[in-house]
N, C-alpha and C positions, 0 to 999 in steps of 0.2 A: 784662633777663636772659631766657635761655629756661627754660621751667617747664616741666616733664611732672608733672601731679597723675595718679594711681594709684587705681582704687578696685578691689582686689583681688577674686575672684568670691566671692561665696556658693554656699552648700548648704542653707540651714535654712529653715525652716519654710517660707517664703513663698515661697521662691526653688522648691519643692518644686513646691508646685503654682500655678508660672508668674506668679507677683506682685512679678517685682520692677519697679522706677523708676528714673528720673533719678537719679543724686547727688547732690541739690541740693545740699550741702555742698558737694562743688567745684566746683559750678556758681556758686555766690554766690562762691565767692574767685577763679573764673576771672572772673568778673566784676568784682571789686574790684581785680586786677590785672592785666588789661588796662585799666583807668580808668587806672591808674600808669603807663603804657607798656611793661609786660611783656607776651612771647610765649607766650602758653599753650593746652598742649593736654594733652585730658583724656584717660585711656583707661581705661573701665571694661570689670573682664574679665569680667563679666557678660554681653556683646552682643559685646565686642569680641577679636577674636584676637588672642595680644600674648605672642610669647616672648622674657620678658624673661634670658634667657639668651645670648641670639645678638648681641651687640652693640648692644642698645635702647637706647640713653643718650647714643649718644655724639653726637647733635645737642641736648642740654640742660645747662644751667649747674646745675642744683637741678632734684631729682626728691622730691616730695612726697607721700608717704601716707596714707591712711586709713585706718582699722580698726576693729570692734568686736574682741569676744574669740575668735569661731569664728574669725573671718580672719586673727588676729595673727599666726601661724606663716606662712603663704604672705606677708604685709606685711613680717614680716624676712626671709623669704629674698628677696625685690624688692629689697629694700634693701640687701642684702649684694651683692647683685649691679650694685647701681647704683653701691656703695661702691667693688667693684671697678674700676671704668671711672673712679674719681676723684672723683665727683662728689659735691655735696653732699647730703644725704639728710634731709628733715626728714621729719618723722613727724607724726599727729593724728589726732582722733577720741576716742572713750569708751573705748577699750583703752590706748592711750597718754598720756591724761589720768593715767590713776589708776595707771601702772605706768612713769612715765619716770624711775626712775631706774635700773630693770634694764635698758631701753633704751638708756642713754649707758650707764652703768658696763659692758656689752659690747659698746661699741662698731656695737652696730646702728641706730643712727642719731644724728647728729651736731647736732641741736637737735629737741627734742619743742613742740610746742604746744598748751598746756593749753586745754582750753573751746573757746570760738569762735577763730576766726583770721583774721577780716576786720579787724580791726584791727592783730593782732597780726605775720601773715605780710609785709603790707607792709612795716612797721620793721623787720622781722629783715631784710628781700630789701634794704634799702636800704642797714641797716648793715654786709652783704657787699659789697655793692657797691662803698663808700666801703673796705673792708680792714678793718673791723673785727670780728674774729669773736666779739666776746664782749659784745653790747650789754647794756644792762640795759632790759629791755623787759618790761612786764603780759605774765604768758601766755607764756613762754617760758623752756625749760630747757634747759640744756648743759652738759659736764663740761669744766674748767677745769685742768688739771692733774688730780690725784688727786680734784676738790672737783665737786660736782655745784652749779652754780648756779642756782640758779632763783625766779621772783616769780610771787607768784599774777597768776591773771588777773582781768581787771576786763570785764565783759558789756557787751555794743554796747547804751546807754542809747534811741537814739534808732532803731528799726529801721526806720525810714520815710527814715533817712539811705544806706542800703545801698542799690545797684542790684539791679534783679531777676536773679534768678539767670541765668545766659548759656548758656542751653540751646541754642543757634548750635554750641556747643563738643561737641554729641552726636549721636549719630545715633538721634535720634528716633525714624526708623523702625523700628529696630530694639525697640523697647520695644511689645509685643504686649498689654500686660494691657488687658481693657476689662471696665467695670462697664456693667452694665443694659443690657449687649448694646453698647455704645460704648465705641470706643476712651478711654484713661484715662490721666489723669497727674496727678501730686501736685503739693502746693504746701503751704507752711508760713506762717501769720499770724501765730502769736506763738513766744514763747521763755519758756523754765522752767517752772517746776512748784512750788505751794505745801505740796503733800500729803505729798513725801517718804516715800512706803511704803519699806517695808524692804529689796523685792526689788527695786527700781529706781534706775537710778542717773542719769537724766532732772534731777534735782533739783540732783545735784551737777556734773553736768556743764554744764548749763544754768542752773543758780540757782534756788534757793526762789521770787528774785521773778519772777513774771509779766510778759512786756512783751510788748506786741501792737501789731500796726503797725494803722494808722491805718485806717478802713473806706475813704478814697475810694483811700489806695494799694492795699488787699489787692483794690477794686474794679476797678485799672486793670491787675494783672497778671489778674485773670481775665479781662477783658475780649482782652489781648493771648493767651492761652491760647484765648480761643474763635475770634476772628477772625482773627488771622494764622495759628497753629498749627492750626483744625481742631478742636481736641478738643471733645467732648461732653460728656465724664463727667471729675467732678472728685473725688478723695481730698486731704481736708484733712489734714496730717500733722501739723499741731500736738498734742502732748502732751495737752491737750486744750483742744478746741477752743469748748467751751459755760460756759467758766467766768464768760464777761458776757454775762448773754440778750441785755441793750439792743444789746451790737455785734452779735451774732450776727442779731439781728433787721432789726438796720441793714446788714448784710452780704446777705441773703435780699432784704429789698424793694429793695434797689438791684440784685442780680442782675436782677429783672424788670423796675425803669425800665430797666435798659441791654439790657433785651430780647435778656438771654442766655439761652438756653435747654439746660440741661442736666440730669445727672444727678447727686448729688454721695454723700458719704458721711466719716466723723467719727469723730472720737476723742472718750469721751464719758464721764462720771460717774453713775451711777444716781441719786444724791441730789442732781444739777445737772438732771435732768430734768425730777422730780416737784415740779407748784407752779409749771411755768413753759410751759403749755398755749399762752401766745398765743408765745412762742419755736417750740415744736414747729409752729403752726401755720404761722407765717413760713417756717419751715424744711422744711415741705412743700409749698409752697406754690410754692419757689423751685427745687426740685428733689431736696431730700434724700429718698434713700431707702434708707441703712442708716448704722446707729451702733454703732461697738464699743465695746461696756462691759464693761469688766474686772469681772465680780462675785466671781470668785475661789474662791469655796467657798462652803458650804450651813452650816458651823459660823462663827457667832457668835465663840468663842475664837480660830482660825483667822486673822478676818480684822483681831482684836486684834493677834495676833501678827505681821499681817503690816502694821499700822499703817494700815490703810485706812478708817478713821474710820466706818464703814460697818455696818448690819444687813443680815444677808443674806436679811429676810423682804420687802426693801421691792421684790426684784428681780419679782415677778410683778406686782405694780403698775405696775413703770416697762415692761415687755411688756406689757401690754393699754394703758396708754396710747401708748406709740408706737405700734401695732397699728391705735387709734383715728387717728391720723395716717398709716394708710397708710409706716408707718418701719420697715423692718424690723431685727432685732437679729440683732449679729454675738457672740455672748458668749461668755468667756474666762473661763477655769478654772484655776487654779494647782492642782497637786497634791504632796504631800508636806511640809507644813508638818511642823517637828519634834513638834508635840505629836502629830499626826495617827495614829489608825491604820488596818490596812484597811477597818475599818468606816465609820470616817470618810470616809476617800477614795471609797466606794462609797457612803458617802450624798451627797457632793457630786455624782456619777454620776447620780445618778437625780434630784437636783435639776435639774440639768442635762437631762436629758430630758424634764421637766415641762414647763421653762420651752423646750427648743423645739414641744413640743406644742402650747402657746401662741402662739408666733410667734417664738421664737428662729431665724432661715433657717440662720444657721451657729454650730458650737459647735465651740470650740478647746478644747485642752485642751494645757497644760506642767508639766515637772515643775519643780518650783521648782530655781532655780537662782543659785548665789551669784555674781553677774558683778564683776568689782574695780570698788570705786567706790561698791559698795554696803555700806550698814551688814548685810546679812547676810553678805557675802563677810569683813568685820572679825572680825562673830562666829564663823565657820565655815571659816575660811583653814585653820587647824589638824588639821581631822578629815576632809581630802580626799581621798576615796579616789585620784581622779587629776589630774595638770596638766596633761594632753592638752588643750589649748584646744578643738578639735575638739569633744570630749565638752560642752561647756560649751554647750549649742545648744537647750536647753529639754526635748529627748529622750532624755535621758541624767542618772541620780541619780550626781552627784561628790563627793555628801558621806556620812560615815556618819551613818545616819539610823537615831535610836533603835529605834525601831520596825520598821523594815523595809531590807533586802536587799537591793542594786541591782536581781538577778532579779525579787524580789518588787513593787519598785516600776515597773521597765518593764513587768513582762506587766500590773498591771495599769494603766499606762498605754496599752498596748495594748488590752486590753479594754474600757476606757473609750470609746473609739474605736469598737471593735466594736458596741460596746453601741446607741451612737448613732447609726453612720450604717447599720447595715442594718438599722433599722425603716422600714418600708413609707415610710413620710415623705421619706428623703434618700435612701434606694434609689431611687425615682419620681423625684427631681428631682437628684441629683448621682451616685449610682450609686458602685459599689464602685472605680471606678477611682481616686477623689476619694479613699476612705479609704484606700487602698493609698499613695497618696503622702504621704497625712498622715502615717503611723504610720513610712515607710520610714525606712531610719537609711544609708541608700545612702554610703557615702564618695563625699569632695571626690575631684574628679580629682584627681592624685598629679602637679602639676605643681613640686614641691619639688625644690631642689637640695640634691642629696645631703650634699653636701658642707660646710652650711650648720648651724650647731650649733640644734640642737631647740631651741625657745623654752619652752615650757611658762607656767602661769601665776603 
């Protein structure tokens, strides 16, 4: 069959100031179907110019989507548009996971696939194939008549069974971001997440249990990343990626028998750092040199509330010792927790500014945000000020919040920003242009058909 996979453009944070990557999500299923003998191409509107308005579809059997929650509005109207030209429309990603059944019951897309879909998407493409449109398949929903059917999914047990993702299928070139002055591209070693915090939804999309592929596979795609492809610098995109020092360690010294030499950077837990000195050292040794660690807030209550198993006194410890390793910290800030007030939130401000006087290089800051999927979107569905997905981008308060006022919580989400980046410190080394992008709340191109009924969340 011919496939076109879709990864619709972003606008948020990252994409803000110029951080975005590969798909690998469709890059792993372009990969696992073409193994099947499927025709596929990818087109991400990120890099890629692509109006899907003007007849785009009509050289494909099945048109496949992606989405988080900013993007689901531009993902159904793709969709409605490809529905138009006839064609089959499946749907996936963390927005479509946790929301398909307002996806079939209006008809914006004609089978959803829950979780991962390297297992999944195959058996659906094959039981079109054969005529059958209504298989019973792990990870797959469709509306059946009036009935919505669908079966949980079941997670790729063995990830070391998957080919590497088929980055053949992108235009490479076209992805600019580089770390440590070199070009950069991501890659993913393991899948899920144990921790389950409140505001994430990692957990359930991906699974409580942990699976990590194997250190000599995650060793041979970096290896084909640095020698075929060129790249220098590498962002590890796993959820987190320091939850076994031993692989991690085992990952590091094998980057330098294979006499790669690069730059790298992680996803990372404050309380996975501390106590594991000969990790950090492996992991500098091989090239890391920045870790984001979500510390979240300066109140103790806070980060109860937000399930993160966490004190928030042990963050200036785990910056002096990455510091001592030469690692710099990338650190992340949630604001707005419900019990929270402005006092609160401006003491996390200024924790925050300690801890980059110390050595934090970059400091984020979002307003908490209930995304579907997540146990605070369950507790908080009810009291939303809006369904604009759009709004839903970490810049923007969508719930009523006891305490404080949308105004009152954007300016001082804006301030908080202010605060930090024009002390002499990030003035000298990133400059006002960096915070003006952070803070902007710029709209997505306006590339929506009109005509297409509003999605909302």
């Amino acid at each position: 069959m011919r496939i076109l996979l879709v990864n619709p453009s972003d606008s948020g944070y990252y994409y803000r100031l110029g951080a975005f990557y590969p798909p690998l999500g469709l890059a792993y299923l372009g990969a696992v179907l073409r193994r099947e003998g499927h025709s596929v191409r990818i087109v991400d509107m990120n890099v890629d110019d692509f109006n899907y308005k003007a007849g785009a579809f009509s050289d494909y059997d099945v048109v496949g989507i992606s989405s988080d929650t900013v993007r689901i509005q531009l993902a159904c109207d793709i969709a409605l548009e490809a529905k138009k030209e006839g064609k089959k429309v499946i749907m996936g990603g963390p927005h479509p996971t946790f929301d398909f059944e307002r996806l079939l019951k209006k008809g914006i897309a004609d089978y959803v696939i829950l979780g991962e879909g390297e297992e999944a998407l195959p058996k659906l493409l094959k039981s079109l194939s054969e005529g059958n449109p209504y298989p019973e398949i792990d990870g797959v929903a469709y509306k059946k008549g009036e009935k919505i059917e669908v079966r949980p999914p079941k997670f790729v047990k063995n990830l070391d069974d998957l080919p590497f993702p088929d980055r053949d299928l992108l235009p490479l070139e076209k992805y600019k971001v580089k770390f440590d002055g070199k070009r950069a591209t991501s890659l993913v070693t393991s899948r899920g997440c144990p921790f389950n915090c409140e505001f994430c939804s990692a957990s359930q999309f991906m699974g409580l249990l942990w699976r990590k592929r194997s250190v000599a596979n995650v060793l041979d795609e970096i290896e084909i990343l640095y020698k075929k492809y060129g790249y220098r610098s590498l962002i590890f995109f796993d959820d987190n990626f320091t939850l076994d020092p031993k692989r991690v360690i085992e990952i590091s010294e094998g980057m330098l028998k294979r006499d790669v030499k690069i730059s790298w950077w992680a996803f990372s837990r404050a309380d996975e750092v501390l106590g594991h000195e000969d990790m950090l050292e492996a992991m500098s040794k091989s090239g890391c040199r920045m870790l984001f660690i979500g510390f979240e807030s300066a109140s103790d209550e806070v980060l109860k509330e937000y399930n993160k198993k966490l004190k928030s006194e042990i963050a200036f410890e785990v910056i002096k010792l990455l510091k001592k390793f030469r690692i710099d910290v990338f650190a992340s800030f949630i604001l707005g927790a419900q019990r929270e007030t402005k006092d609160m939130i401006w003491k996390t401000v200024k924790f925050a500014k300690k801890l980059a006087k110390i050595g934090a290089s970059i400091v984020q800051f979002s307003i908490l945000t209930p995304y579907p999927g997540t146990r605070l979107f369950a507790k908080l569905r009810n009291i939303l000020y809006t369904r604009d997905p759009e709004k839903f981008d970490g810049t923007h308060l969508v719930f009523k919040h006891p305490n404080l006022s949308r105004e009152e919580m954007e300016n001082l989400f804006k301030k908080a920003y202010f605060y930090i980046y024009t002390s002499p410190k990030f003035l000298f080394k990133r400059g006002l242009p960096f915070f003006f992008r952070l803070i902007s709340n710029k709209p997505r191109r306006k590339l929506y058909n009109e005509e297409c009924l509003r999605y909302g969340v």
